[in-house]
N, C-alpha and C positions, 0 to 999 in steps of 0.2 A: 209266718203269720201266727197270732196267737186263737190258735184254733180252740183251743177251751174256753176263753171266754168268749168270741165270737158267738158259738153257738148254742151262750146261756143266756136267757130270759126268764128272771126271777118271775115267779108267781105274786100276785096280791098278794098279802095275807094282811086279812081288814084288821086284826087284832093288833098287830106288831105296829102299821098304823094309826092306832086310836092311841098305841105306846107313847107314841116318837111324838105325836101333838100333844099328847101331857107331859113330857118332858120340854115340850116348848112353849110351853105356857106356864111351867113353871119355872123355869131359867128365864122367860120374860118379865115375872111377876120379882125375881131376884134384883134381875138388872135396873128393875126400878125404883129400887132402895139408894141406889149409884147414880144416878141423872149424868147429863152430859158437863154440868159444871165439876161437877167432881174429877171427871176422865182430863176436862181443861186445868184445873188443877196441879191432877198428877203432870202435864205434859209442859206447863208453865216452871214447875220445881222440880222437873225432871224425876217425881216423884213413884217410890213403889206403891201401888192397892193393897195395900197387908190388910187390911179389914175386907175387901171384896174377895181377894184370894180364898182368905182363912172362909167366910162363909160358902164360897163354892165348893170347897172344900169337905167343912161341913155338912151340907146338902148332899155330899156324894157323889158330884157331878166331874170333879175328878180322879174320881177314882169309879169311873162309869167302865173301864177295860180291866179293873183289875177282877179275877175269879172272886166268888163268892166266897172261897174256902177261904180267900186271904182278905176278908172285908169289903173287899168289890161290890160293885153289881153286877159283874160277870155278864155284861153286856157287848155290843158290838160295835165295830168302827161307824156303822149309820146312825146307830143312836149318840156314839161321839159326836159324831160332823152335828146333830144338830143343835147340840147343846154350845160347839162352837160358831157354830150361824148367828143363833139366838144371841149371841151376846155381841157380836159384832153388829146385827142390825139394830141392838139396842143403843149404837152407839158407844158403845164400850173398845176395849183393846183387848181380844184374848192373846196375843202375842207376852202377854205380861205371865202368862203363864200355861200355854197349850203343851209344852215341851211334855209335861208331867204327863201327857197322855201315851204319847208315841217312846219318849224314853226308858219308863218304865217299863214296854215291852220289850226290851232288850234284858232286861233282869227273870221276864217272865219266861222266854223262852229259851234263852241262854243259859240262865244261871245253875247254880247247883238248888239242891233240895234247901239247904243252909242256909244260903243267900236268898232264897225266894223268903223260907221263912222268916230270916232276919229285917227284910227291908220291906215288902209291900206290904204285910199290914200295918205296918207302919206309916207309909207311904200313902195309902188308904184312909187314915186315922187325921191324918195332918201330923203327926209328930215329927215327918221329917218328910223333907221337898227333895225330890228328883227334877231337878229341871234343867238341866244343860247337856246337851253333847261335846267334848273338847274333841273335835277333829279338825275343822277349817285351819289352814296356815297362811303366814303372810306372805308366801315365796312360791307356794303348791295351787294353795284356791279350790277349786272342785275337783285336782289332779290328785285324789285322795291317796292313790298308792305312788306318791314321790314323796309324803311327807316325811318330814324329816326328826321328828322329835321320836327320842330313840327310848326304849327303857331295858335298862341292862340287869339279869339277873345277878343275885346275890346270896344266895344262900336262901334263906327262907323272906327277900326281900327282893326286888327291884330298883334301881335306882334309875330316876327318872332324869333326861335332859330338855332341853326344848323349847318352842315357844307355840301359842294358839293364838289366833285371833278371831275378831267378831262373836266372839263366847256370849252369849247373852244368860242374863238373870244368875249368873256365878256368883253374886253380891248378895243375891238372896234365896239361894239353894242351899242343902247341906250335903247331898252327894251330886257327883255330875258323873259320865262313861267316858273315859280318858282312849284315846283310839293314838299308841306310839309302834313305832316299828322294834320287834324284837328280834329281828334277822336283817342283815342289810338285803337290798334289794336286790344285787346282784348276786347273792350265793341261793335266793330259789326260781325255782321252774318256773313259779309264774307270781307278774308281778304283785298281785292279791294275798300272795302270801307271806307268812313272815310279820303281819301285822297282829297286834293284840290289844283286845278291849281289857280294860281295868276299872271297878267302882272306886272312884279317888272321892275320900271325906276329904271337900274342902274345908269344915273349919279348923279341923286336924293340921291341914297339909299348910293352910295360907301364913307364912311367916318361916314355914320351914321347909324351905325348898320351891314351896308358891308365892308369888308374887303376883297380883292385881293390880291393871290399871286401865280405869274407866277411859270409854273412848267417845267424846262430843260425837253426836252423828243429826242424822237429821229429824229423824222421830225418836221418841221414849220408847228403845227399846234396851235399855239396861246391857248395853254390850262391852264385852274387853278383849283385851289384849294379857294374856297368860304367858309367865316367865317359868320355868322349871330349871331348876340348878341342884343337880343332885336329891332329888326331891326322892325319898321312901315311901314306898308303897310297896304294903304286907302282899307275900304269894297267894293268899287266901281272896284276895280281891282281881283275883285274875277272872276274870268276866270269861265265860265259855274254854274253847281250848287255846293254850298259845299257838302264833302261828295263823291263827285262824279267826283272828278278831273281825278280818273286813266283813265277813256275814251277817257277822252280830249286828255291825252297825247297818249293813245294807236290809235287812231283817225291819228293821222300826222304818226306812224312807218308806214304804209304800203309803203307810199310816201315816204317817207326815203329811206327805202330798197332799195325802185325800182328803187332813183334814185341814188342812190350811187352803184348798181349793174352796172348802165350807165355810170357811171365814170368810174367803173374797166373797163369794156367792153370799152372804151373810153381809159385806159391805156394798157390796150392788145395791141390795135391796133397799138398804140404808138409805144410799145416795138416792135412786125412785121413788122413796116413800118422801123425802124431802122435798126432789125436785117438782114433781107431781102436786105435790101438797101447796108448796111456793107458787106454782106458775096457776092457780085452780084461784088462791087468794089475790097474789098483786094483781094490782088494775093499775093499767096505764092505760093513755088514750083512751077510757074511757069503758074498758072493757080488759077483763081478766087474760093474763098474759099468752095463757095456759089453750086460748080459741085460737091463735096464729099454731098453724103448721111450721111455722119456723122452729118453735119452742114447744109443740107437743111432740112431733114425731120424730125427733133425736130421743125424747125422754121414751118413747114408746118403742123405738130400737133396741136402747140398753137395757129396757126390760126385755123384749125378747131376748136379747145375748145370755144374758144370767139367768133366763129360767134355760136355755140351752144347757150353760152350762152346768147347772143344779142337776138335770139331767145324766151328764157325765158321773157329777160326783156320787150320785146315786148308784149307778153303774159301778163304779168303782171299790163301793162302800160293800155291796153287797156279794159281789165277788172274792174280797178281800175276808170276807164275814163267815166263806162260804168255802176256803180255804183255796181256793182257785188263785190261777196267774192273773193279775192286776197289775204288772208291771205297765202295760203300756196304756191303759186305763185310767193311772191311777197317776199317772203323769200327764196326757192330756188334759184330766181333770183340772190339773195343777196350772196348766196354759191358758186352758180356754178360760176358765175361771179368773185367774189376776188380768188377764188382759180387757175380761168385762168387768171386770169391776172400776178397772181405770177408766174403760172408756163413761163409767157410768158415774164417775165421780168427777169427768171430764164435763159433763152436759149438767152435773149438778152445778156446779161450777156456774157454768155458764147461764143456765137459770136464773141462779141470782145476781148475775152480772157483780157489782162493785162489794155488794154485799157480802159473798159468796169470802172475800177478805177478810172480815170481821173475827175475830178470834169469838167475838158472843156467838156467831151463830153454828160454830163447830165442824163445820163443812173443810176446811183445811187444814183439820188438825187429822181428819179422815184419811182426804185424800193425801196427806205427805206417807201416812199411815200402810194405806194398801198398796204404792206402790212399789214397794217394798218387795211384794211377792213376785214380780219379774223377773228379780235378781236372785233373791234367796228362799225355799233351801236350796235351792237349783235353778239355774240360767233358763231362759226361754229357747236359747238356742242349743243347750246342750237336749234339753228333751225332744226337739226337733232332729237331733242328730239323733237321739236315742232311737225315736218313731220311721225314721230312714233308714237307720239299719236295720233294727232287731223287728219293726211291724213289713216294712216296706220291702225288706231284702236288699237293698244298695247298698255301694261298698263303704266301709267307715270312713269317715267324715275327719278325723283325728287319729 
């Protein structure tokens, strides 16, 4: 059991409060420079937000986890999550660029003195985007210590092999954390090891050893497929220790989860403020659609689900903040969370019955959107396997 967080219950504190709603009212007051024609837009031409980016940017809001000493605001994973709530219940897509929150803690905690100073106030500034993890393979999946993409030392260099897929925003990042095996898997103790992180410049590398190729999917999320062919990468961009890269990268999933659990919880809302709103206005039969228990009390379900799970991600947020285990936390978060947000983009849906089709009225550009979070960063069934062994104590599942 995970007995430290178990038997923590954060205190109020009204002030960090009074914070976290001005940070969401003003990330509300942002998103509304962007309207939902704009989001349809981007998702019609398959299109990047470089002027939505660049301005959140600007505002500081991604760079809300870097320290102060590096241009940060040296804040926490709960005032992340809300900054990415807020923009998903604005209707927006923070998937087009949440990466920069959780990846760049990998630089933060891992890196050297050199590297911190090199890249996040930068990172911080906008002069240069971190936003990709290259780990997922098209033969491995979530089996992260089989992958296969190898990088071989060389002198005061690396030479990289391999391939990556579902890579998102590669196309419009200038570093990503390259995660290849430096040891074959069979020559250590355990299979975690032997793995290493590396900061790869992709504009460096794309052409010379990198290869891109955009992959059609179902929502605008800017994802590829990554070729490496003897690809060079300096010793100096070795991300923590070799050997010991899989930390690095298991290090930033906690923040991941928890904040992508804040985006669902952020499109739940979305989908109730719609559906509610819709069913209060149409009138059929003569009377507003919204007084049949058929169609208020599914909408008044999904809003309990998601304030449930907003709940979690809270929980999650603040343990994570607070340097405690959040592993299993921060993963349920991640479940309960994508699962109401579907369910609640199921009954927005339905709400509008024929309507609900419409590309004007944006409801299915949503929900193609959230359901997303079922499958990635992590399966619904592997966190159930997770929550079986490691909360439950039963034997593993795998």
């Amino acid at each position: 059991m995970n007995i430290a967080s178990d038997s923590v219950t954060p205190s109020y504190d009204a002030t960090k409060a009074e914070n976290i709603e001005t940070i969401r009212l003003s990330v509300r007051q942002l998103c509304e420079k962007f309207g939902e024609d704009y989001w349809l837009d981007m998702d019609r031409t398959n299109g990047y937000p470089t002027d939505f980016v660049k301005e959140l940017t600007s505002s500081g809001y991604l760079g809300v986890l870097i320290p102060e000493e590096y241009g940060g605001a040296g804040l926490g994973v709960l005032e992340a999550s809300a900054v990415m709530e807020e923009i998903c219940r604005s209707g927006a897509h923070a998937g087009v660029c949440h990466a920069q929150m959780y990846v760049m803690g990998s630089v933060l905690r891992h890196g050297s003195d050199e590297q911190k100073k090199q890249y996040l106030p930068k990172i911080a500034s906008g002069e240069i985007r971190m936003q990709s993890f290259g780990v997922t393979e098209p033969t491995t999946g979530t089996d992260t210590t089989s992958l296969k993409t190898t990088a071989r030392k060389e002198g005061d260099k690396y030479i990289v092999n391999g391939q990556k897929v579902w890579i998102s925003r590669i196309q419009h990042t200038d570093l990503m954390i390259l995660l290849a095996r430096t040891t074959n898997k069979d020559e250590v103790a355990k299979k975690t090891d032997g793995l290493s992180a590396f900061i790869l410049d992709v504009k460096k590398a794309e052409g010379k050893g990198l290869t891109i190729r955009p992959i059609e999917s179902m929502i605008n999320h800017h994802s590829c497929e990554l070729f490496f062919d003897d690809l060079e990468v300096p010793a100096e961009n070795l991300l923590g220790q070799e050997g010991k890269g899989f930390k690095v990268i298991l290090d930033g999933m906690n923040a991941e989860r928890v904040l992508i659990a804040a985006e669902c919880v952020g499109d739940g809302r979305y989908f109730i403020d719609k559906a509610s709103k819709y069913a209060t206005e149409r009138v059929v039969f003569g009377k507003p659609i919204g007084t049949n228990q058929g169609v208020q009390f599914p909408i008044a379900r999904a809003h309990t689900q998601i304030e449930a799970a907003a709940l979690m991600v809270e929980k999650a947020a603040n343990l994570f903040d607070a340097g405690l285990p959040c592993g299993a936390e921060a993963n349920m978060s991640k479940m309960l969370a994508s699962e109401a947000s579907w369910a609640a983009g199921d009954v927005c849906m339905q709400t509008h019955g024929g309507f609900a089709f419409a590309k004007e009225y944006h409801i299915e550009r949503k929900f193609r959107e959230t359901r997303l979070y079922q499958i990635a960063p992590i399966s619904t069934n592997l966190i159930l396997s997770f929550v079986g062994e490691h909360v439950l104590g039963m034997p593993r599942s795998y």
